[in-house]
SERO-4910 file (N, C-alpha, C, O; in steps of 0.05 Angstrom, whole numbers):
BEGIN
 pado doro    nc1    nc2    nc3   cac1   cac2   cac3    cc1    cc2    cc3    oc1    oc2    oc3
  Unk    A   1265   1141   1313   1239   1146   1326   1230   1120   1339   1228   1099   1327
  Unk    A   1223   1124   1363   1216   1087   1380   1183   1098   1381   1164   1085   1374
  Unk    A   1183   1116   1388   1146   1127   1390   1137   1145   1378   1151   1165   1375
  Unk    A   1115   1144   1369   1099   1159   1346   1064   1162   1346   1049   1151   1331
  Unk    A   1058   1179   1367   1032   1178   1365   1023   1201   1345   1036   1222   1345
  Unk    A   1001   1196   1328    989   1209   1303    959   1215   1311    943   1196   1313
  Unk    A    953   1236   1315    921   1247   1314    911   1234   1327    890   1226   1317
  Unk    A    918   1221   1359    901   1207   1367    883   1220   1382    889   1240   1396
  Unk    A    851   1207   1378    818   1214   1392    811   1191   1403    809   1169   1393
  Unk    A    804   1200   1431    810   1180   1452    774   1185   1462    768   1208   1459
  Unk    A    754   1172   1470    728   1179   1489    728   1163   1504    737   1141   1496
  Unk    A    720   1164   1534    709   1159   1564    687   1159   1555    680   1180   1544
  Unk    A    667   1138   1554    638   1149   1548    631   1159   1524    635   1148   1502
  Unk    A    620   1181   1529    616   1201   1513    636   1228   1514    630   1247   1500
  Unk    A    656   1228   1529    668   1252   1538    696   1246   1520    711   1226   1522
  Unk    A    698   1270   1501    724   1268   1479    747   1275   1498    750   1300   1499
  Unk    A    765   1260   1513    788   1262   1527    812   1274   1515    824   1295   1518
  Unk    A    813   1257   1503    833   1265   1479    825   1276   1451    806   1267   1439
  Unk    A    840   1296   1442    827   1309   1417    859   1311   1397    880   1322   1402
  Unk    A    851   1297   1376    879   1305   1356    907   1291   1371    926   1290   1355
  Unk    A    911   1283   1391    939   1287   1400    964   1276   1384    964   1252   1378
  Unk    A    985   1289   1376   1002   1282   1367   1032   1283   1381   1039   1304   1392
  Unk    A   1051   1259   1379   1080   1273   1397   1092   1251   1389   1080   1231   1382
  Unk    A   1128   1256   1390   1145   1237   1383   1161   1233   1406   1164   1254   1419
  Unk    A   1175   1212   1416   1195   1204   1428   1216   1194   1407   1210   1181   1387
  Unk    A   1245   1200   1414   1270   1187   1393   1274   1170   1413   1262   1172   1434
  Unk    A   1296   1150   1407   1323   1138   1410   1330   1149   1439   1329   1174   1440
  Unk    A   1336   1138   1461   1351   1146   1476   1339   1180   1488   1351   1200   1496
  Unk    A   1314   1174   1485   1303   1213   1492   1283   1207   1517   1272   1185   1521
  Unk    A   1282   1228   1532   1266   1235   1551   1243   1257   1548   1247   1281   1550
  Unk    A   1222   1247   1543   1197   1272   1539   1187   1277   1562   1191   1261   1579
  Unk    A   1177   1293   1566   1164   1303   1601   1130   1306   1581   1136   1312   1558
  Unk    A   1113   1304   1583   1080   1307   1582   1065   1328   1600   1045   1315   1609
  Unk    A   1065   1348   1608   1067   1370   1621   1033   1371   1623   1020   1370   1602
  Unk    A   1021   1373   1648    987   1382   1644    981   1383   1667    995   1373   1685
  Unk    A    953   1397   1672    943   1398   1706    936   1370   1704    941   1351   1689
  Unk    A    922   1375   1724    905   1349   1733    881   1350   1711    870   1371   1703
  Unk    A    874   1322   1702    854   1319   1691    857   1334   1659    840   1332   1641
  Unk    A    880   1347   1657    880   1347   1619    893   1326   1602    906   1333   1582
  Unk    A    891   1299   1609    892   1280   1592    924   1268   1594    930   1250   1579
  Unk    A    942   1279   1613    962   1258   1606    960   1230   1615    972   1213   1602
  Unk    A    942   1222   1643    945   1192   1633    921   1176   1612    922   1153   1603
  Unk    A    905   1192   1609    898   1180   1577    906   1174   1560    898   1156   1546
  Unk    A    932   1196   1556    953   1187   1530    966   1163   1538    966   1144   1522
  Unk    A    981   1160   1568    996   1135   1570    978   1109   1567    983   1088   1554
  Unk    A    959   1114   1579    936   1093   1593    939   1080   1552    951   1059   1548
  Unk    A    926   1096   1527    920   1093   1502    951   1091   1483    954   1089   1459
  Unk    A    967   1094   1502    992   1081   1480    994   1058   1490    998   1042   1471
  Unk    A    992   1044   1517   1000   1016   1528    973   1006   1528    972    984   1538
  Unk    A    950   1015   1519    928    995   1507    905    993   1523    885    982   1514
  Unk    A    908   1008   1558    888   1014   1571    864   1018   1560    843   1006   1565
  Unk    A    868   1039   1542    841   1056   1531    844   1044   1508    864   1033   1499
  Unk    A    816   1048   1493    806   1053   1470    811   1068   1446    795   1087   1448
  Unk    A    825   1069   1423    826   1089   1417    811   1094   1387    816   1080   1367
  Unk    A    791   1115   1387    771   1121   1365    785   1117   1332    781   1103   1313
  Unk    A    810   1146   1343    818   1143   1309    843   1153   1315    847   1163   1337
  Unk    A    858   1153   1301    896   1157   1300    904   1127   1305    892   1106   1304
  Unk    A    935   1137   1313    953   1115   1303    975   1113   1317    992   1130   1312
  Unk    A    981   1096   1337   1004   1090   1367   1025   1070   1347   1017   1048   1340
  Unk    A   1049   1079   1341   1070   1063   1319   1094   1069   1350   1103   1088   1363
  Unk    A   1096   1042   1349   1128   1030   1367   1150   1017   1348   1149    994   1340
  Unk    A   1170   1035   1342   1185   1029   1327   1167   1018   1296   1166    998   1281
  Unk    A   1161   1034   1297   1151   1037   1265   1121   1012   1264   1107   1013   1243
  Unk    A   1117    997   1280   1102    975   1280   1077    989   1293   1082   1001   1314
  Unk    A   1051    990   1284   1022    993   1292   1014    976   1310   1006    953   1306
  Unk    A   1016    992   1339   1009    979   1364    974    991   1373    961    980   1391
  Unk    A    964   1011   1358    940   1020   1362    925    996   1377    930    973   1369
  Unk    A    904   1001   1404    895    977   1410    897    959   1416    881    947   1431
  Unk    A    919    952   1407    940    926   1417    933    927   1458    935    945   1475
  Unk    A    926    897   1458    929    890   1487    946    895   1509    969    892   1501
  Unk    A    946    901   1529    967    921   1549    989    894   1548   1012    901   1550
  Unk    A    985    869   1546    999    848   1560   1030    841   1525   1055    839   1524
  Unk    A   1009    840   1504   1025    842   1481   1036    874   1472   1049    876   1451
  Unk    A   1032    890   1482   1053    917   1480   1081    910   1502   1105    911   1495
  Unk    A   1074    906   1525   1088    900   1535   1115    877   1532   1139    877   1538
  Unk    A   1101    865   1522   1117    840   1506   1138    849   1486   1157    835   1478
  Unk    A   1131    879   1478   1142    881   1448   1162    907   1467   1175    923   1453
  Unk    A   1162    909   1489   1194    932   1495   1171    956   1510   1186    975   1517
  Unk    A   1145    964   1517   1140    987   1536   1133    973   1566   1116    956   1571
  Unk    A   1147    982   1578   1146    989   1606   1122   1003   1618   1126   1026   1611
  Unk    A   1103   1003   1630   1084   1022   1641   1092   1023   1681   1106   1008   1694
  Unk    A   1077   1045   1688   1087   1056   1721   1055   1078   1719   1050   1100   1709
  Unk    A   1045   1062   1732   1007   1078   1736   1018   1090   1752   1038   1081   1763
  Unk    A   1000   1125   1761   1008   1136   1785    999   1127   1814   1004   1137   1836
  Unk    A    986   1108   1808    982   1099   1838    992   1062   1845    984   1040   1854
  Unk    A   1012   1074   1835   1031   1039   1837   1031   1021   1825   1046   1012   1809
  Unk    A    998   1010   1839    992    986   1833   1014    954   1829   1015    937   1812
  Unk    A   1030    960   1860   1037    940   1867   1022    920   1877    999    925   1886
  Unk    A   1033    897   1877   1013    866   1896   1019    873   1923   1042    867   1931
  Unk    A   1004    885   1939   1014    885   1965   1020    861   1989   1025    863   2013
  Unk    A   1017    839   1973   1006    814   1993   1039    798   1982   1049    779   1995
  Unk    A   1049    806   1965   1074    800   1948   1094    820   1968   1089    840   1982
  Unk    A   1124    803   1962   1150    817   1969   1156    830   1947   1145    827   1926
  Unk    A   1177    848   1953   1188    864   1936   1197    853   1916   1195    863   1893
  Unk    A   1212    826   1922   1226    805   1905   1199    792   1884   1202    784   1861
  Unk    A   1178    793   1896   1156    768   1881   1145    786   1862   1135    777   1841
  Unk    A   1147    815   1868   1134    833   1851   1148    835   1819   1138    838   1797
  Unk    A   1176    832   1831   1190    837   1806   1195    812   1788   1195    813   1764
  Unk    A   1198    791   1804   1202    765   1791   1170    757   1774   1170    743   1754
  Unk    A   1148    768   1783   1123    764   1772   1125    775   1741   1116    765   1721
  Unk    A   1139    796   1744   1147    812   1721   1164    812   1702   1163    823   1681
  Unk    A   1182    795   1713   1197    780   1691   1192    758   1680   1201    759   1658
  Unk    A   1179    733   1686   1165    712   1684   1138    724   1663   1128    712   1643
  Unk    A   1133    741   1670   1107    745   1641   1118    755   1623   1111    748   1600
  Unk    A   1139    776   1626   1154    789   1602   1172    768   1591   1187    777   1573
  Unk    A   1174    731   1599   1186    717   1590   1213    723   1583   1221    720   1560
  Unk    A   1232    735   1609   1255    742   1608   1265    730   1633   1282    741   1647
  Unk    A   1249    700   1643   1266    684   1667   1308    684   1658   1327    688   1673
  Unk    A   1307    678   1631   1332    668   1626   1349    692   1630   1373    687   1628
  Unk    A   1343    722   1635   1356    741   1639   1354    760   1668   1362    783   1673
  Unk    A   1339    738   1684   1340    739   1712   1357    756   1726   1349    773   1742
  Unk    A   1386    748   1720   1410    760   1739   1412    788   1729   1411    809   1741
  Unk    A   1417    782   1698   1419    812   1690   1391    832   1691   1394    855   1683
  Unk    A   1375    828   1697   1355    844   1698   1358    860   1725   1356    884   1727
  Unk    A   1366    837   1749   1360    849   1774   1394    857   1777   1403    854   1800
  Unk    A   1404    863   1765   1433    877   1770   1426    905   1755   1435    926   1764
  Unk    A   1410    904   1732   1395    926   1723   1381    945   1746   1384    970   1748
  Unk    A   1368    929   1761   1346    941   1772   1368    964   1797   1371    988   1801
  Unk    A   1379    938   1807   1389    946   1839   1413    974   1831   1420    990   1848
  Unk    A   1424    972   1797   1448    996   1789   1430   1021   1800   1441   1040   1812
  Unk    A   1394   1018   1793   1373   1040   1800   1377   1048   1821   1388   1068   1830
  Unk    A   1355   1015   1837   1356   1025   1864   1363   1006   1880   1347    988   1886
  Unk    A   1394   1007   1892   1401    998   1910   1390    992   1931   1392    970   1942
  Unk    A   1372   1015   1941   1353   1003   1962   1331    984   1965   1317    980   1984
  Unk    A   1331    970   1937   1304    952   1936   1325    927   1946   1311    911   1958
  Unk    A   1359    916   1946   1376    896   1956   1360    903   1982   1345    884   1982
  Unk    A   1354    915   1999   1348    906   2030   1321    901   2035   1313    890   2055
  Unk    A   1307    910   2016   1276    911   2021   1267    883   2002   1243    883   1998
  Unk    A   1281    859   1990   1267    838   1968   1249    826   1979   1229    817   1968
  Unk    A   1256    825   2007   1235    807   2033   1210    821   2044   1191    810   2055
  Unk    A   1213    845   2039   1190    864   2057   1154    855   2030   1150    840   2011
  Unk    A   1146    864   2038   1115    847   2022   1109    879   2022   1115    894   2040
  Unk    A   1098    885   2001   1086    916   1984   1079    933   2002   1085    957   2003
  Unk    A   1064    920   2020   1046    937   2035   1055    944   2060   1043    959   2075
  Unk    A   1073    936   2065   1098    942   2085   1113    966   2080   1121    979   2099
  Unk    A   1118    971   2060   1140    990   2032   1120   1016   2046   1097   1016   2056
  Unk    A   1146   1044   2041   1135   1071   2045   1120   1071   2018   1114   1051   2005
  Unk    A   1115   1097   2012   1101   1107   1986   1124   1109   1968   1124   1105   1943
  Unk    A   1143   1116   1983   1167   1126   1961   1179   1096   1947   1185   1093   1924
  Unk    A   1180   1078   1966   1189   1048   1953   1174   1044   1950   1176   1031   1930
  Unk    A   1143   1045   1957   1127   1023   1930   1127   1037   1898   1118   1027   1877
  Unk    A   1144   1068   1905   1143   1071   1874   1177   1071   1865   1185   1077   1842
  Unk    A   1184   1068   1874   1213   1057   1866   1201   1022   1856   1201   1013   1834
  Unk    A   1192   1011   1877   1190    984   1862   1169    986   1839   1176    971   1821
  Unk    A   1152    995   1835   1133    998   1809   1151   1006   1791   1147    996   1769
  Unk    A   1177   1026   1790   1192   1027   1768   1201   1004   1760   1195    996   1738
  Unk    A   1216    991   1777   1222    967   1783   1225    950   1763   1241    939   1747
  Unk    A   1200    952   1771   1164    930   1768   1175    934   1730   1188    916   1719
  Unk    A   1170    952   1720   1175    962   1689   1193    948   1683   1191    930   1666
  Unk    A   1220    956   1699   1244    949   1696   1247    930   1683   1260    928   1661
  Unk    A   1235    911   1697   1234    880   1691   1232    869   1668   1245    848   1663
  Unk    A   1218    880   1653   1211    872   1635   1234    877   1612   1231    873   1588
  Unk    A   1244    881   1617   1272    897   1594   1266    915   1568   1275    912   1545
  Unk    A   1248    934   1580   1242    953   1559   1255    974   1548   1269    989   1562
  Unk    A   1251    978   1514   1261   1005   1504   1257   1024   1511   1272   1043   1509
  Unk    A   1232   1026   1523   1208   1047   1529   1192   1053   1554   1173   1040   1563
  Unk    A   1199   1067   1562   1188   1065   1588   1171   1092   1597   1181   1115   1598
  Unk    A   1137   1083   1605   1119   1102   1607   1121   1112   1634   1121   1092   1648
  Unk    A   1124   1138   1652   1122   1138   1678   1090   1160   1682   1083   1179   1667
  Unk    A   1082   1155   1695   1056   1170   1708   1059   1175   1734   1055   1160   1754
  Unk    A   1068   1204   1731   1059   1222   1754   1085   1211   1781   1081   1213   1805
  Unk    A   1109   1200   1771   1132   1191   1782   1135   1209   1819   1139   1197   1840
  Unk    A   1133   1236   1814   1142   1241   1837   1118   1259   1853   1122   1275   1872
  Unk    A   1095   1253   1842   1069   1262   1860   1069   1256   1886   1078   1234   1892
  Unk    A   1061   1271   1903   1052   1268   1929   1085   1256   1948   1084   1248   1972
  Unk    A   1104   1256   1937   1124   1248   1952   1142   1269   1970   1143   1292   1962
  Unk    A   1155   1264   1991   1170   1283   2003   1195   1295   1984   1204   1281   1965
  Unk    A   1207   1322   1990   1227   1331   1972   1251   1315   1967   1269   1317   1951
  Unk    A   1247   1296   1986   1286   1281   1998   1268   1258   1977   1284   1258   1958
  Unk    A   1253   1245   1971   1250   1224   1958   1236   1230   1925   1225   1213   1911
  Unk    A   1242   1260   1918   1233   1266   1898   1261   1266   1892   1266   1250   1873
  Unk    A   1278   1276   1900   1307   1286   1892   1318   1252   1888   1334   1245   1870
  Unk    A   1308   1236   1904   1323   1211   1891   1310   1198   1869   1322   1184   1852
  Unk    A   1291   1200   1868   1270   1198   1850   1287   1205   1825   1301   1191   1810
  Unk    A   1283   1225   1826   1301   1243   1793   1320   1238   1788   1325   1239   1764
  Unk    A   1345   1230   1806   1370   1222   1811   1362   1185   1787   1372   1179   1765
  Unk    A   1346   1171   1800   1333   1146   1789   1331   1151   1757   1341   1139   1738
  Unk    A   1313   1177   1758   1310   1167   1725   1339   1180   1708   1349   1173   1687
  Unk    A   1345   1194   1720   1367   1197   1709   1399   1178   1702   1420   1185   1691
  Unk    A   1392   1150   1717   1405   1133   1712   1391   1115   1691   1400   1107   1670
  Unk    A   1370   1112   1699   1353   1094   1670   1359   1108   1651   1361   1093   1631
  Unk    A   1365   1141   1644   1367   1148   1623   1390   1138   1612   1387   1134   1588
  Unk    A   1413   1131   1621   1441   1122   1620   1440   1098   1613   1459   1085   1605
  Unk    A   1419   1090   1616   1420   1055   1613   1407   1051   1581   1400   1030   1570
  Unk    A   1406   1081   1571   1395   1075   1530   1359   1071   1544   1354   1051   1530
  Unk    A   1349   1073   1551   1320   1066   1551   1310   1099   1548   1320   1119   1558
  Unk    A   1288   1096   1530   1276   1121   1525   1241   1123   1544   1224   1105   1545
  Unk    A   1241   1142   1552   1236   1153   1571   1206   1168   1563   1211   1182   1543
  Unk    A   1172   1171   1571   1153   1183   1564   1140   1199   1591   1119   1187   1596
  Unk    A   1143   1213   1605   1137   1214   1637   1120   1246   1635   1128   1267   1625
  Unk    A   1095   1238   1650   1077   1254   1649   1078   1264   1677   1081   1249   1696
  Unk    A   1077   1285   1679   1071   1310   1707   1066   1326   1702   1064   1337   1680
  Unk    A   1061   1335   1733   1037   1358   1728   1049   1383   1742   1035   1403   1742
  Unk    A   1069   1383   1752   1085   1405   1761   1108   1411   1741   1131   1402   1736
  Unk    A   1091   1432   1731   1117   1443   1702   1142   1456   1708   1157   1460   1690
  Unk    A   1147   1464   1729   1171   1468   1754   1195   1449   1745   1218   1458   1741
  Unk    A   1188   1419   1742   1196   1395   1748   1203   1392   1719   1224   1379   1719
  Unk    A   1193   1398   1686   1199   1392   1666   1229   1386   1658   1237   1366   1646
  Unk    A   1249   1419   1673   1265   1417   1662   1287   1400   1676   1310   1395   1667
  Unk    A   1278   1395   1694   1296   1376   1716   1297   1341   1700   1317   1327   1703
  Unk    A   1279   1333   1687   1268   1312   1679   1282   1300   1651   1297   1281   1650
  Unk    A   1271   1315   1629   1260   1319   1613   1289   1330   1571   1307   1347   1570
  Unk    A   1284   1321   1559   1303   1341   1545   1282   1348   1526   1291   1359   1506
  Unk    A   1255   1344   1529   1234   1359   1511   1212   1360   1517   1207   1338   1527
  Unk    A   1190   1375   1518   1167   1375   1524   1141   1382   1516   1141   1402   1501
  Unk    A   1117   1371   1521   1095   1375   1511   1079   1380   1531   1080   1367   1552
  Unk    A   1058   1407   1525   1043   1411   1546   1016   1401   1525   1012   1401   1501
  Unk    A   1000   1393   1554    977   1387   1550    953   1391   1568    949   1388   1592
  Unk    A    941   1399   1548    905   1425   1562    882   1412   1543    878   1408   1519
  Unk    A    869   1409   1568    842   1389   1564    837   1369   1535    817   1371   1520
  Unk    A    858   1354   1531    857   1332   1511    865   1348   1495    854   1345   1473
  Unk    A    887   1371   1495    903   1377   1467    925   1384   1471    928   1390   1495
  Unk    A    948   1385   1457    970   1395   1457    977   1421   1448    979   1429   1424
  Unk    A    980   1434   1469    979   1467   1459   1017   1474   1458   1026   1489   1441
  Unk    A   1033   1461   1475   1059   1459   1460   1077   1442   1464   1076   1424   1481
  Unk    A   1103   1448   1442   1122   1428   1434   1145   1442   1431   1150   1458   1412
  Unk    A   1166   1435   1458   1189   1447   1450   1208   1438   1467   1204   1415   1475
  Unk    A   1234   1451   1476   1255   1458   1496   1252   1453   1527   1228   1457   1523
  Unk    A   1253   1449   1548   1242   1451   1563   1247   1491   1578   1232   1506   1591
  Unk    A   1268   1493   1571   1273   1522   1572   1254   1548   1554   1252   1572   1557
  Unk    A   1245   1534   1539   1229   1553   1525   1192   1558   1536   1178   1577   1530
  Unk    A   1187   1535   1554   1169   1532   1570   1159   1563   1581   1137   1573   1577
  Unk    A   1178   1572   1595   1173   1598   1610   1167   1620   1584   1151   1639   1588
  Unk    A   1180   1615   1559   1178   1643   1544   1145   1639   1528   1139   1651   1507
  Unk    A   1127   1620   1542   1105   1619   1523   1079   1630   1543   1070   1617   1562
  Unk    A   1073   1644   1537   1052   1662   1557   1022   1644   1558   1008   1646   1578
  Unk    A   1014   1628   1535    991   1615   1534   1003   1592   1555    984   1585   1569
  Unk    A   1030   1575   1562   1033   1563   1576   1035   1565   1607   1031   1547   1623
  Unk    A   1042   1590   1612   1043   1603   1638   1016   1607   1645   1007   1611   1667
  Unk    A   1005   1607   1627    970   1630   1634    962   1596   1648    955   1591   1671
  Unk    A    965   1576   1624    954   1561   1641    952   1547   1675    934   1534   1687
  Unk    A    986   1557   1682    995   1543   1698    994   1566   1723   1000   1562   1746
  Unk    A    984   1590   1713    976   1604   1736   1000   1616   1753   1003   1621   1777
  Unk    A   1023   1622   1717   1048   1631   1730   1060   1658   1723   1082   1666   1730
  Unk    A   1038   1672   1706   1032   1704   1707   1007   1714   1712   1004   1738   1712
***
């Protein structure tokens, strides 16, 4: 088990976001986090990598109590995070983005091998190291925000909302992408909202409705659950 969230209660304010949530990631696994808009999956990521606050439960990384823990010292300890809206340096090259990211994750000395890591991903970031963020389509600034993770040489790697708003030709490489990270032993937490997309992704899943987890299973078994369809507005 590399992740282990326990009963976590998460509040915005006054507004209970999260209620109870519980879910596991193994070794080498890919979970998909399944929810519309606005039922809490990036709360959960935002409150395992330390964004949020969390009231009461318990975020265990490889068995160690990361609850709370600072986004900069989780990171340190093997999770990767990828916000859904990039949040690349746009004033930075493609190259400065990633090198920024290895230099804090204090992995200068594994430089070469990192970015031979990166480029096995995405070859297309070799032509783009020079281009500066804000130059980058949508689809490479989120190839380089994986990147961006990459860098850091994590066990664990959070994605949010990976292939939102992208065209089909750069979703299909998209998925093609994580499906090589999966190959590379890194375990995998990736939240969307198109449950279409679970089983393409994913070798288990959790749906999630307004700060709860209503299920846990297969990604094939998704379709045989009528409270899950009801929600998704697929009977």
């Amino acid at each position: 088990m590399i992740l282990k969230v326990e009963n976590l209660n998460v509040y915005i304010g006054t507004l209970n976001v999260l209620r109870g949530i519980s879910l596991e990631v193994d070794e080498d696994e890919t979970v998909v986090l399944v929810g519309r808009n606005g039922a809490g999956k990036t709360s959960t990521l935002k409150s395992i990598i330390g964004l949020l606050n969390v009231k009461s439960g318990k975020v265990l990384f490889k068995e160690k109590n990361i609850t709370n823990m600072p986004p900069h010292k989780v990171a340190k300890l093997g999770i990767g995070y990828c916000p859904e809206d990039r949040r690349i340096f746009p004033d930075l090259t493609a190259e400065e983005n990633i090198e920024l990211a290895i230099w804090m994750g204090g992995n200068t000395n594994k430089e070469k091998e990192i970015w031979n890591t990166i480029l096995s991903v995405f070859p297309e970031l070799g032509s783009l190291r020079r281009r500066r963020g804000a130059h980058l389509s949508g689809g490479e600034q989120k190839m380089l925000s994986i990147a961006r993770a990459l860098a850091l040489s994590p066990s664990l790697l959070l994605l949010d909302e990976p292939l939102e708003g992208l065209a089909p030709i750069v979703v299909k490489r998209l998925s093609e992408a994580i499906q090589r990270i999966k190959k590379l032993g890194i375990s995998m937490l990736i939240a969307e909202s198109n449950v279409k997309r679970a089983p393409l992704l994913g070798d288990r899943v959790y749906v999630i409705e307004r700060g709860e987890i209503i299920f846990e299973g297969a990604p094939e078994e998704i379709y045989e659950n009528k409270d899950v369809m009801r929600v998704f507005a697929l009977i």
